[in-house]
C-alpha positions, 0 to 999 in steps of 0.5 A, spaced: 133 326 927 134 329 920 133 323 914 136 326 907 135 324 900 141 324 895 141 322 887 148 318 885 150 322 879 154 315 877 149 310 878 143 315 877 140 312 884 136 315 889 138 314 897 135 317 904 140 317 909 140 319 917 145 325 918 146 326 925 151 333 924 151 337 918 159 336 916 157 329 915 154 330 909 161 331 906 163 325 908 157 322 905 159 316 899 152 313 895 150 307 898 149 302 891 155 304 888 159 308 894 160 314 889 162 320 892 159 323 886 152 325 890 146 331 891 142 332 896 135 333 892 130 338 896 125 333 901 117 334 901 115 335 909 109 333 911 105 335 917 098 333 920 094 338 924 092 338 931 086 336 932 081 340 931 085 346 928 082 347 921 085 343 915 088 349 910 085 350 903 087 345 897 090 341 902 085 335 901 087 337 893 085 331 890 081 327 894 073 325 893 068 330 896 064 324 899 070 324 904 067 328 910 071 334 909 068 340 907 
């Protein structure tokens, strides 16, 4: 089920909230203040390769070489 985040314009906080369908988002109020005045922020994805599939170039950007990948 898709978790969403959203910024309150007004109180200027950030929320995750689960939207079962799309046309609920309309309805949508923020939940600190119950502003109205909200915006969906774009949302990383993150994933974790099968096992035994190569691991893609600049994935493991900024851990240590001593950590067993190379």
């Amino acid at each position: 089920m898709p978790i969403y985040e959203f910024h309150c314009e007004d109180c200027g906080k950030n929320f995750e909230s689960l939207i079962m369908i799309a046309s609920a988002v309309n309805d949508l109020t923020c939940k600190y203040c119950s502003s109205p005045n909200i915006k969906k922020m774009i949302s990383a994805t993150s994933s974790i390769p099968a096992q035994g599939s190569p691991i893609p170039a600049g994935a493991l950007s900024g851990c240590s070489s001593k950590s067993g990948f190379s």
